[in-house]
N, C-alpha and C positions, 0 to 999 in steps of 0.2 A: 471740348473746345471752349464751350461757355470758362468751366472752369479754368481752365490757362487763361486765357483773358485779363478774368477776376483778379487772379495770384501776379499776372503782371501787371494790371491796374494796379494793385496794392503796392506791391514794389516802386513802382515809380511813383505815386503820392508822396510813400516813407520819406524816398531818396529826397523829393521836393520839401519836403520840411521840412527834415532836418538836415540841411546845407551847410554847412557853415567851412570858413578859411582860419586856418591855420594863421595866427598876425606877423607869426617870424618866419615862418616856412611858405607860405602860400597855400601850405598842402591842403586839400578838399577833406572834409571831416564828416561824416555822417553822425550827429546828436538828435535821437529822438526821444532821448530821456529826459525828464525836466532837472534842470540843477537844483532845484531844490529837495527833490526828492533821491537825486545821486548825494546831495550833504549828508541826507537822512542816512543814509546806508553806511557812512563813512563815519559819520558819528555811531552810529551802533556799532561798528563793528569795534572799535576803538574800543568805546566802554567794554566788549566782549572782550577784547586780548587783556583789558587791566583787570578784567573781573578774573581772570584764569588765574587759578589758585596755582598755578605752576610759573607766573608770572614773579619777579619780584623785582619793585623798580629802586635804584640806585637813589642813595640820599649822599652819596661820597661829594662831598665838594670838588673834589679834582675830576670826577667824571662826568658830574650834572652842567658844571658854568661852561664849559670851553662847548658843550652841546648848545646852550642856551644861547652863549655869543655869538655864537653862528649863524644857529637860528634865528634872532631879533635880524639879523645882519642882512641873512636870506628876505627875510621877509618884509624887510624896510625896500630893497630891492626891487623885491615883487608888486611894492606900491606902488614903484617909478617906473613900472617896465611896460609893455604893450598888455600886460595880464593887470594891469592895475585895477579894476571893475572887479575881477576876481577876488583879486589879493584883497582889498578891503573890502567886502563883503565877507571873507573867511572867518571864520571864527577859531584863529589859532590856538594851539593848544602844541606844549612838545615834554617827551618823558621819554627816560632813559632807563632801559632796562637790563638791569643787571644778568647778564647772562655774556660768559667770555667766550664758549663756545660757540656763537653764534654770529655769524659774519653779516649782518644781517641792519637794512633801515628801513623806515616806509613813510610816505606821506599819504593821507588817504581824504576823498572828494572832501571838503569844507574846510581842512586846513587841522588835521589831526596827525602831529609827526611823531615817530617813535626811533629813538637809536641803540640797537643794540651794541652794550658796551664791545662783544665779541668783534666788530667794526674799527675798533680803533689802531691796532698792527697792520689796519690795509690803509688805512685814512693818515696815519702816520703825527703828523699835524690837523691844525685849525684850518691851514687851508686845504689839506685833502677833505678832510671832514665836510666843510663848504662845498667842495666841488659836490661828494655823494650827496649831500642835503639839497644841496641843489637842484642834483638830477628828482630828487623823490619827487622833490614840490612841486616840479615840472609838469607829472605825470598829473599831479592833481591838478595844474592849472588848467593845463590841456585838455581835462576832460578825457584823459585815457582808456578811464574803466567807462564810461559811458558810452565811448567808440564802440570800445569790445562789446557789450552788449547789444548795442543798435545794429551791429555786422553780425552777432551771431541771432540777430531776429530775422534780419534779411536773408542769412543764408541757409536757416529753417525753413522760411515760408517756399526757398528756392527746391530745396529738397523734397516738401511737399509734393509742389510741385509737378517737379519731375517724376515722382514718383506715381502721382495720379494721369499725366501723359502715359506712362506706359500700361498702366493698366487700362484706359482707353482702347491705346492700339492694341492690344493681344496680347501683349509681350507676356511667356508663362512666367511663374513663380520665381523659379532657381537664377531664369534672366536677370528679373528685376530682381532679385535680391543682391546678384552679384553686380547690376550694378548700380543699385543704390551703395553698396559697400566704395565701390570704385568713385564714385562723385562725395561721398561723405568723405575721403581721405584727400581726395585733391581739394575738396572747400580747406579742408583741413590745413593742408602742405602748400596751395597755391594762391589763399585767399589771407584766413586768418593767424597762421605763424606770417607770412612777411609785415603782415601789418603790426603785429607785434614788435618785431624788428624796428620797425619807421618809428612805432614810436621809443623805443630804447634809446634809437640815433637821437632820433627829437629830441629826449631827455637830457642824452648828454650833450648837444649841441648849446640848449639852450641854458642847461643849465648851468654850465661853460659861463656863460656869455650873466647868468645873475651872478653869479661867484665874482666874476671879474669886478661886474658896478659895488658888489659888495664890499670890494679891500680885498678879496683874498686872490694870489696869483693864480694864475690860471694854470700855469705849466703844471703846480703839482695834481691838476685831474689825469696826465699823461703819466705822472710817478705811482699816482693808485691803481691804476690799469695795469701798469707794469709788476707791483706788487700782485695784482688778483690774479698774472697768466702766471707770477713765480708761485704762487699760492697754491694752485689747481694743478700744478705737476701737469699739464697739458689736457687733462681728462676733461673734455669739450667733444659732445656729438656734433655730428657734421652741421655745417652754419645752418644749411639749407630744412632741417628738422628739426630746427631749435626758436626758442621763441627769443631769444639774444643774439646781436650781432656776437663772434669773435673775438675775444682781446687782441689778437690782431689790426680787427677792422675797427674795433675801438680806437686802438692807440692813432693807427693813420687817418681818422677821422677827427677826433683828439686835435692832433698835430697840425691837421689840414685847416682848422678852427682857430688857431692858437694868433694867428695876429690879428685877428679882428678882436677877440676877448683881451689880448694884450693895451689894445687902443683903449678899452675901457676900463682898465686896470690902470693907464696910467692917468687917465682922468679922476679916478673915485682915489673918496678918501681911504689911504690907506688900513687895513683891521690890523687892530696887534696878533701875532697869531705863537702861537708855545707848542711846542711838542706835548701828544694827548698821552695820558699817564698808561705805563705798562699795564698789563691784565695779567692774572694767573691763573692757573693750571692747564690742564694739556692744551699740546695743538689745536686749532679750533681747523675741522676737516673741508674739505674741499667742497663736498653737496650743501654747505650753511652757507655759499657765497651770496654776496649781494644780488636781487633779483633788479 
């Protein structure tokens, strides 16, 4: 009993300090990682993908500047926005790496973005390309990867937990093992995939909505989406076991989003924007899609 107590003393501390609101969503956020020390992470792991000798990055002029205009574009954006404290504190950094197979971008905690060239037949243009950069930066602004972490310390100490309550009461071996199985799969399925989800929406909501202050039209984040359900030949596990919404529930979210990011679209100064240069050799496959 002592111990349950404790494990939910602790729980409710965590919860209490790290609180924080979502500035575009309202959404309630649990952060108990320091952002300085998620930068750390986000920097190291960066240096780690450019150190991988399997890695080679793009010096092409037609693949490196239409990334890089995007990016300054993105990220002049993210000065102006409700993430401004963020965004100027980042310490940006962006590379392009040469790999056509690979459908694939990332921004990571302190402002380290990577696009893989294999990305440009779904991004189409400068403004799809915006829209995905957008979404990436989103996730670092938001403190994504800090969530995920802070929910899965919460929902270890819950497993504990429970698992020390039942040894308490009686409960034999083969019980509690079956159902610590049974609660380790619904943290799983009913905790940490939907919140995965909220924040992909999040990403693309908001990052909707910097693309737009940026110059670049918003509609074509709804034409990338479109391209990644033709892309995937429909091979999508059920939403509900996934840690992505749908191309589906993208696009009508997408869509549902599109006059408010339009209002700011006709405000901002327009970006020039080109069609991003062809890639060669094979198809790039459907499991390399944007995460």
């Amino acid at each position: 009993m002592v111990f349950r107590r404790s494990i939910g003393l602790l729980l409710w501390i965590l919860a209490l300090t790290g609180c924080v609101t979502n500035p575009y969503t309202g959404r309630w956020q649990l952060l108990m990682v320091p952002q300085s020390y998620e930068a750390q992470l986000g920097a190291q792991a960066y240096r780690d993908v450019l150190r991988d000798p399997q890695i080679r990055l793009s010096h092409d002029r037609d693949e490196v500047e239409p990334v890089k205009r995007a990016a300054a574009r993105i990220i002049d954006a993210a000065k102006r926005s409700k993430y401004s404290e963020a965004a100027k504190e980042f310490q940006w950094d962006v590379s392009v790496i040469k790999n056509d197979r690979t459908q694939n971008a990332f921004a990571l905690p302190g402002g380290k973005i990577a696009v893989y060239t294999g990305i440009f037949p779904m991004a189409g243009n400068e403004s799809g390309l915006a829209a995905i950069m957008g979404h990436e930066v989103v996730h670092a602004l938001a403190r994504h990867g800090a969530e995920r972490m802070s929910q899965g310390v919460l929902a270890q100490a819950g497993l504990i937990g429970a698992s020390v309550a039942m040894q308490t009461q009686g409960f034999s071996p083969l019980t509690s093992q079956a159902a610590m199985s049974a609660l380790g799969l619904g943290t799983q399925v009913g905790i940490l995939l939907p919140y995965s989800r909220a924040h992909e929406s999040e990403a693309d909501y908001i990052g909707l909505l910097l693309a737009a202050e940026a110059g670049y039209d918003p509609r074509e984040a709804v034409r990338v989406w479109e391209r990644m359900k033709a892309a995937s030949g429909g091979r999508q596990p059920p939403e509900f076991l996934s840690t992505h919404p749908g191309h589906d529930t993208r696009i009508a979210r997408l869509t549902e989003h599109l006059p408010e990011a339009l209002a700011l679209y006709e405000q901002a100064d327009k970006a020039p924007v080109a069609q991003l240069p062809s890639i060669g050799g094979p198809s790039p496959t459907a499991s390399s899609m944007l995460p």
